[in-house]
Steps between C-alpha positions, in 0.01 A plus 500: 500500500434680176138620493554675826714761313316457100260739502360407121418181365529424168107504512471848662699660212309325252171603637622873572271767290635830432279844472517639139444852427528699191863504502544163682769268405424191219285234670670249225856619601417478865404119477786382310719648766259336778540137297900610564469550837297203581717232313763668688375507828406140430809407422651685823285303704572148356903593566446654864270126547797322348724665726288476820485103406944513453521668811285279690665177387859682583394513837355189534822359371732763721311330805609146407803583450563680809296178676757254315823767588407454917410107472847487341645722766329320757671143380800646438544649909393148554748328313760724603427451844463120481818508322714703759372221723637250324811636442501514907425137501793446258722744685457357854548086288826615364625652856421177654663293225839774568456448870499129428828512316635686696470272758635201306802688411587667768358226771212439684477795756 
């Protein structure tokens, strides 16, 4: 994911030679600013790998959780539906237990 837009290494700056003329800058000064550059550019990398790695467990983990969210859904539609069915079963047990007393108080019919 990173190297396809990194142009530079670390490696390629450290290896890069510059033309000197007459009036050409310091070769000293421009190698301490390279040795800059490369820890930096080092350092970038190791954070963007670091991040790549944070990212990729995030999304494994998003996943699981979104796996665990519909099994959850799944039981609950189940247990909602077994439930209304039992509170049919109970329903249609307490009308006959009504119809029942009814019929003992008011007389066989």
């Amino acid at each position: 994911m990173i190297n396809e837009r990194i142009v530079l290494s670390p490696e390629d700056i450290y290896e890069k030679e510059f033309k000197i003329d007459a009036r050409g800058y310091r070769p000293q000064e421009v190698d301490n600013f390279l040795d800059l550059v490369i820890k930096d550019y080092g350092e970038f990398i190791k954070i963007i790998h670091a991040y790549e790695k944070e990212y990729q467990n995030l999304n494994r983990e998003n996943k699981e959780l979104k796996t665990q969210l519909r099994r959850l859904e799944t039981k609950l539609d189940e247990e909602e539906s077994s439930g209304s069915a039992k509170t049919n079963i109970n329903n249609v047990d307490i009308l006959r237990r009504i119809s029942q007393l009814e019929k003992i108080v008011y007389g066989k019919e």
